[in-house]
Phi, psi and omega in degrees: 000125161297136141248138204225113189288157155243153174224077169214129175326338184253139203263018163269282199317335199313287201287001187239018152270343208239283194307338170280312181277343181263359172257004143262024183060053170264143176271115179248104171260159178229146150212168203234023147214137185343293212269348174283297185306324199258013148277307149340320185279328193271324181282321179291332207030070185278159190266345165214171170202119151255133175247126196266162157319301212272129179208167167265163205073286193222130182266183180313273215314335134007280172296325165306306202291294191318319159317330185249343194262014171264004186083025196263138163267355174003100184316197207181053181288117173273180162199122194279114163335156187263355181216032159247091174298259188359276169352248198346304192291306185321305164314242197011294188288311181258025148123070168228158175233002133192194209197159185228111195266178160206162035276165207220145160321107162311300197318307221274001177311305198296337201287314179307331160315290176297324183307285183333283183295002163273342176275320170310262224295009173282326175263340161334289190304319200301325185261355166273322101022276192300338186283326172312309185287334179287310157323323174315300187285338189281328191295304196302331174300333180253036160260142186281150192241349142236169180262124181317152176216154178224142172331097173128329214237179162203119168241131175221170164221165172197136179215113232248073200286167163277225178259334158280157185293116153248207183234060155277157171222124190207124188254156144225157184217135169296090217252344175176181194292356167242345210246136143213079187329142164209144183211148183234107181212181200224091205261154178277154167101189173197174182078166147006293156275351159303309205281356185269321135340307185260013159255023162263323175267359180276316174263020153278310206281355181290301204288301172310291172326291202333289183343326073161055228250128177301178179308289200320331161291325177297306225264344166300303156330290174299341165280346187276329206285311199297329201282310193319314222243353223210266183077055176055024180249012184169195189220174179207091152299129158231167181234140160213133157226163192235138169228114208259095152331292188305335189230008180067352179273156184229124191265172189181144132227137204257160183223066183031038179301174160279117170348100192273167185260141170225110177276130153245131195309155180081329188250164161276156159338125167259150149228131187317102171229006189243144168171277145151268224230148190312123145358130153109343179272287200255077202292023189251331210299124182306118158249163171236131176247168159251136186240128172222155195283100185286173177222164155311164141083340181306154214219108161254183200205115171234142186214171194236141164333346203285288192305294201267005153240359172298147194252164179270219191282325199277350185102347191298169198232133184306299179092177195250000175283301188310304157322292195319302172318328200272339172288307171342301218280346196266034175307359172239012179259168164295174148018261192264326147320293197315318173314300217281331160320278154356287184301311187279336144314288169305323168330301184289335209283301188239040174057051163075345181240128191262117172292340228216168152293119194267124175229133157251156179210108135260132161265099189246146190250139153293000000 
């Protein structure tokens, strides 16, 4: 429901403005002097403010300006004597955005009224659209475009956005020619600030990963650089692991990621779970990491809720049993199959439409 102040001295027009917009169902406040209305205007935040010029305590033009010089963008209907042009262009000139004379039409008020909010929220969408595609852009610059590969290994990724910006994320870094970290996460929120987060945890975790700092310690770090910076105003699950070619170990600390999966032949499904807590709360929190021992043919699979909460028609939710089966039944793909397996199982479960942003990272060793 829109909202719409009115600000005017005479208790006829007052009220019979306010009872004509509220029977199109607008949330209508009112005040009958300048400095009342414009505090109103300032609390309220309304989606229009009509106004007479001339009022007492603070006049219209009064109010416009102090309305543009706060940054407000607020439509702005005056309402004018019928033979003071000069009135008009002064409105104009201190922030009004069209006018009504009088005595004045309700029909052409109401009509005018609608014109305005339909042009407010047309630039709304227009300027949330653009913060969206920027956001958009920023997220896709810090996904990596080509992927690293190291002796031993096949690493692939796809990160699938949704129709909103969110904050999935995903690396892989070269630490030398047999060692390479990959990592995965996920920051709250969406839009413009999501994306802004996550080029923030991105260029913690680079700087740490140089360093070449165990899982446990990056996730220390990196959490205390996050909180400073988040500042209670949200959160980040990540996953980071180091894979070591040469000695066959896989180092991990999980920061309350969703779990990645690790098939080994022969065996169940593992999921990566020790390390401890999201990004961004407690900036003292202690981590733990884990090393497990790899094979040929082993397959890990790090994914974002994107995946494992999308539903199908029916409300079912895919879930991580599920995901796990579909790595399982893929013991003989790559990579880069294994994504595309993966992506595509989910497609189907929930005919293509993805609430959430989707990122996969597979790892399979030769």
């Amino acid at each position: 429901m829109n909202r719409i102040v009115v600000i005017e001295d005479d208790p006829a027009i007052l009220r019979g403005l306010a009872d004509n917009l509220r029977i199109q169902r607008y949330d209508v406040l009112t005040a009958a002097d300048g400095e009342d209305g414009y505090r109103l205007v300032r609390d309220s935040q309304p989606d229009l403010v009509i106004l007479d010029l001339m009022l007492p305590g603070l006049n219209g033009y009064d109010i416009c300006r102090e309305i543009r010089r706060h940054g407000m963008a607020t439509p702005i209907l005056m309402l004018t004597a019928q033979n003071q042009e000069n009135d008009r262009v002064q409105g104009f000139e201190a922030g009004a955005d069209d006018y009504v004379t009088k005595p004045f039409s309700i029909r052409e008020l109401l009509g005018r009224v609608q014109a305005i909010l339909r042009r407010s929220e047309g630039r709304a969408d227009i300027a949330n659209q653009k913060e969206l595609d920027e956001a958009r852009r920023v997220q896709q610059r810090l996904m990596p475009t080509d992927i690293p590969q190291v002796r031993g290994l096949q690493i692939a990724g796809s990160w699938i956005p949704a129709r909103i910006a969110g904050g999935d994320y995903f690396d892989v870094l070269k630490l030398d020619d047999d060692t390479v970290a990959v990592c995965v996460a996920d920051v709250s929120g969406k839009g413009m600030p999501a994306a802004m987060l996550m080029s923030n945890l991105q260029a913690a975790v680079k700087t740490c990963a140089s360093e070449g700092l165990r899982p446990s310690e990056l996730c220390r770090r990196v959490n205390r650089v996050m909180c400073e910076n988040i500042a209670g105003q949200g959160f980040i699950s990540f996953f980071y692991a180091v894979i070591s070619t040469s000695t066959k170990l896989l180092t991990y600390c999980n920061a309350g990621h969703n779990p990645p999966i690790l098939a080994q032949r022969g065996g169940k499904p593992l999921r990566l779970e020790c390390g401890g807590g999201v990004f961004g709360v407690i900036p003292d929190w202690q981590y733990d990491e884990q090393q497990l021992r790899l094979a040929a043919g082993d397959r890990l699979l790090l994914y974002t809720d994107g995946i494992t909460e999308c539903r199908s028609v029916r409300g079912e939710e895919f879930g991580a049993e599920r995901l796990a089966e579909v790595v399982v039944k893929s013991h003989n793909s790559g990579a880069g199959p294994l994504t595309d397996t993966v992506i595509a199982v989910a497609r189907e479960f929930n005919n293509g439409k993805f609430e959430d942003d989707l990122t996969v990272l597979a790892v399979t060793v030769d």
